[in-house]
N, C-alpha and C positions, 0 to 999 in steps of 0.2 A: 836604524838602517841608514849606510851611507849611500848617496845617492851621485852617481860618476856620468858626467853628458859625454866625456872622452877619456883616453886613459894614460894621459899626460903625467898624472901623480898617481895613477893609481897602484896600489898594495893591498895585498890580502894576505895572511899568510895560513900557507897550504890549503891554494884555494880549492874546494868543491863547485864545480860550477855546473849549470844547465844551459840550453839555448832556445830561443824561440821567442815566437810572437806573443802565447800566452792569452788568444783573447778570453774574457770572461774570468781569469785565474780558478776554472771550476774544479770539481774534485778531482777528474786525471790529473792534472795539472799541481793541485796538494800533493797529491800521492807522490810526486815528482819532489816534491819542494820537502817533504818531510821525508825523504831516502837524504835527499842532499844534508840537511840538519843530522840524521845519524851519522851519514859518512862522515863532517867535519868532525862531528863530535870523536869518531876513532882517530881523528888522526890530529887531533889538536888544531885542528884548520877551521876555515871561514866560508861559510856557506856565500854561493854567487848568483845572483841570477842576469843572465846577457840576453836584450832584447835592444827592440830596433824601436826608431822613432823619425818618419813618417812609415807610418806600414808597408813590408815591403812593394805590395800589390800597387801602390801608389806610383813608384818608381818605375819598377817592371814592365808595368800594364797601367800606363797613365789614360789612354782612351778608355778605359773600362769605366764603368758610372754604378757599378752593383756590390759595390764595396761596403759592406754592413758588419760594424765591428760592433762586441757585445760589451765592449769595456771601453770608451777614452783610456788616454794614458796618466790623465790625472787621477781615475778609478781604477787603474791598476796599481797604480805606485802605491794608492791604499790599500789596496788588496794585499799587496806583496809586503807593506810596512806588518801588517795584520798579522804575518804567516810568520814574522819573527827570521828575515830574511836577515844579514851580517850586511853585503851590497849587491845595490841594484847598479847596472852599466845599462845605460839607454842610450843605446851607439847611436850616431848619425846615420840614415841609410841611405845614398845617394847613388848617382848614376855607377859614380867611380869604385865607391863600392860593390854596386851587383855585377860587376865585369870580376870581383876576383873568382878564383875558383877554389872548392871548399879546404884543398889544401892547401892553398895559399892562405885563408881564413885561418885555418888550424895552425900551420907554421909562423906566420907572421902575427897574429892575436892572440889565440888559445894558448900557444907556448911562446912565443915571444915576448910577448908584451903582459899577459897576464899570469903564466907561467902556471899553468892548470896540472893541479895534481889528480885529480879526477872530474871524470865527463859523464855526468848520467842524461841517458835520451829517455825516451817515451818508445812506446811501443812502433808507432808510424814516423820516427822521425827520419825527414827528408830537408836537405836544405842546400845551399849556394846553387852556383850558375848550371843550371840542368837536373837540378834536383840530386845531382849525387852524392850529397852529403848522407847516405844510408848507413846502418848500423854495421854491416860489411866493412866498408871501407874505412869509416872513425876507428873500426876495429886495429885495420892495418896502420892510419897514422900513430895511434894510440901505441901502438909497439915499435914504431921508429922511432918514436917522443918521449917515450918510457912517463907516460901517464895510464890513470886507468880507468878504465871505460865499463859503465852498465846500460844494459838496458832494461829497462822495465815494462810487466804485461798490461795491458790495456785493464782499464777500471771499469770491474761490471758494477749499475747497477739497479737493481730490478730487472736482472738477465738482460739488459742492453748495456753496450760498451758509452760510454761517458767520451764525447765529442765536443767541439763547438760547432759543428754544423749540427749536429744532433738537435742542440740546443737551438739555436736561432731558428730551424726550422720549427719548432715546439712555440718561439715567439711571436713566426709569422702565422701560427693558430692558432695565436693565443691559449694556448698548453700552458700556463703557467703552475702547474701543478707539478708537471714533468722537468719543464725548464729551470724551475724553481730548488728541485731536490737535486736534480745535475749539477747547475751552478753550487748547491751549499747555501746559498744566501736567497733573500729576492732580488730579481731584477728591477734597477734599478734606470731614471733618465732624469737628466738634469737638464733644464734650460731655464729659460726667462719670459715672463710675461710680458704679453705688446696686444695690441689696440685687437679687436674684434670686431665684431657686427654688432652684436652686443643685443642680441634676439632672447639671448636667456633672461636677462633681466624682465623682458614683458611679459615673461609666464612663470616670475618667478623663481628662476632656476638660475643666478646667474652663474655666467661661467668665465674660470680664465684660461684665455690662451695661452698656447705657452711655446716658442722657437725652443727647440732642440738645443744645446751649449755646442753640438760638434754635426755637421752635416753628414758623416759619416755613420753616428751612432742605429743600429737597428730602431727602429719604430715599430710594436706590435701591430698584427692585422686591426683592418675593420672591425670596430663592435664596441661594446661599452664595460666596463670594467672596474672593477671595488680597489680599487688605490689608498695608499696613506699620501700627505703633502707634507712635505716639513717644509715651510716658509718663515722667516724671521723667526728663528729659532723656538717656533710649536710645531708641532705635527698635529694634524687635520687628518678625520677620513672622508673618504669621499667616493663620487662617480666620475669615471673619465668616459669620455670617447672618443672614437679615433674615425677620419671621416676621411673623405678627399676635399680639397681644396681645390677652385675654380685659377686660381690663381698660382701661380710659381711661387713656393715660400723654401725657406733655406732647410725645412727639413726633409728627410731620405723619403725619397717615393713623393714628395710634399703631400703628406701624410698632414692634416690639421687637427689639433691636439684643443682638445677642449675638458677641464676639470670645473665639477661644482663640487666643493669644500663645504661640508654640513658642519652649522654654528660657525659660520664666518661671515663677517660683512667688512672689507674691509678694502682701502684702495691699495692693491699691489702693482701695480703696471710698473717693469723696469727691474721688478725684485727676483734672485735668482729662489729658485725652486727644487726642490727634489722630489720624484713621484715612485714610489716603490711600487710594486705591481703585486695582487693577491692573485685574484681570479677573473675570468669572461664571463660577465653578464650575462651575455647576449649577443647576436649580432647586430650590424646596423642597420635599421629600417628607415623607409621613408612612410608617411604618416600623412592624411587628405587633408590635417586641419591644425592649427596649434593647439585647440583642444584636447585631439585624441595627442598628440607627443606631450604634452603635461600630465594627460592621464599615464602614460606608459613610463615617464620622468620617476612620476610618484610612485610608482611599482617595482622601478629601479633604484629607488633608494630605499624603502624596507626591504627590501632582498639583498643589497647593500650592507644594513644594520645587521637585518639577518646573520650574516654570513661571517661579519664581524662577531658579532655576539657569540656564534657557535665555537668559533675557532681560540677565543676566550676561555673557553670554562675547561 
């Protein structure tokens, strides 16, 4: 997969392309990506995918602060590497760009510059300055430009339509069962460990902290949760949970992320981390003693092992 920050050199030939944000890259979004791979394939062309980088919400609506994406753009370019994509264009998205309007977008990008021989949307697709980039109107650029246009029906399933809000709402319940088979994959968050209080250690239990890699990325709700960790290239099962913090810290909602890593004693502080997400434990309680939360610690990691073990066999 070629990967274009601008399209200064770029060439595709007989491109197929798509448009969008793409968070999550989950199955509607496949379904999109695997029409584009047939279409090139009939027509000897090159599959495309055109997305934006800083999100448009960012630009748009800079006062907003509830901007929760399920994918960074370094987890989506893997995603989209994954999908057996030809290239990825991860435009600049700037002021100067959300002033154009979507036909100007389509005339001056889509056929200008990358000279699009087909455009497949999504069932909901809406985009440029007013939302009027509708399956309507691409219809009518699409027959002044003499390129050609699909759209495609929304992805059920388990008799619900496949979303990213779908989803995110599913991770702010810790639904990861739901969220999990939408996405295709598990969900997944990367950061780094830094200093704690470091409480787990007197019962036992130590745990590491860990800053989010991107202030923006979703945080699951409140609760405690059976995770894998891949840290210095092992992966570790484990218990997370997910609490408030008294203090301002760089993650969304400053949400504070605490994992204990079973069969690990080890100094990581500073090491990046990856934490896949299975299942919700529980929610999060407070507790009258450190006694009773070691006893409830220990309860949460054989149901932990449990659950691992089961989903094994």
């Amino acid at each position: 997969m070629k990967i274009h920050r601008d399209l200064n050199d770029f060439y595709a030939h007989n491109p197929v392309l798509t448009v969008g944000t793409f968070d999550g890259v989950h199955l509607g979004h496949r379904k999109i990506i695997a029409r584009l791979h047939d279409l090139a394939k009939a027509i000897n062309g090159e599959s495309v995918i055109f997305t934006f980088d800083p999100h448009p919400r960012k630009i748009v609506a800079p006062a907003e602060s509830n901007l929760r994406l399920l994918t960074t753009l370094d987890e989506k370019i893997e995603l989209f590497e994954q999908s057996g994509i030809d290239h990825l264009i991860v435009y600049p998205f700037t002021p100067e760009f959300a002033q154009l309007s979507y036909e100007q977008f389509v005339e001056q990008i889509l056929v200008g510059q990358i000279h699009t021989k087909s455009l497949v949307v999504g069932y909901d697709h809406k985009f440029g300055r007013g939302r009027q980039g509708d399956f309507e109107f691409l219809k009518g650029c699409a027959d002044r430009h003499e390129f050609q246009i699909e759209k495609l029906d929304v992805l059920l399933v388990n008799e619900s339509n496949v979303s990213s809000t779908k989803i995110r709402e599913a991770i702010q319940i810790g639904d990861f069962e739901t969220a999990n088979v939408f996405l295709g994959y598990s969900f997944v968050l990367h950061g780094t460990v830094v200093e704690g209080q470091k409480l787990g250690r007197q019962i036992q239990f130590p745990t590491a902290n860990i800053e989010a890699s991107d202030p923006d990325k979703i945080i699951p709700g409140y609760g405690v949760y059976a995770v894998q960790a891949k840290v210095q290239n092992k992966t570790y099962r484990g218990m997370l949970n997910i609490g408030s913090r008294p203090t301002v810290n760089r993650n969304a909602d400053h949400r504070s992320i605490e994992v204990h890593l079973f069969d690990f004693d080890s100094d990581i502080y500073g090491e990046h981390l990856e934490l896949i997400f299975f299942r919700k434990l529980r929610e999060e309680q407070k507790f009258e003693s450190l006694d009773a939360l070691k006893e409830q610690l220990a309860k949460d990691k054989a149901n932990t092992i449990s659950f691992f073990q089961a989903i094994q066999k």
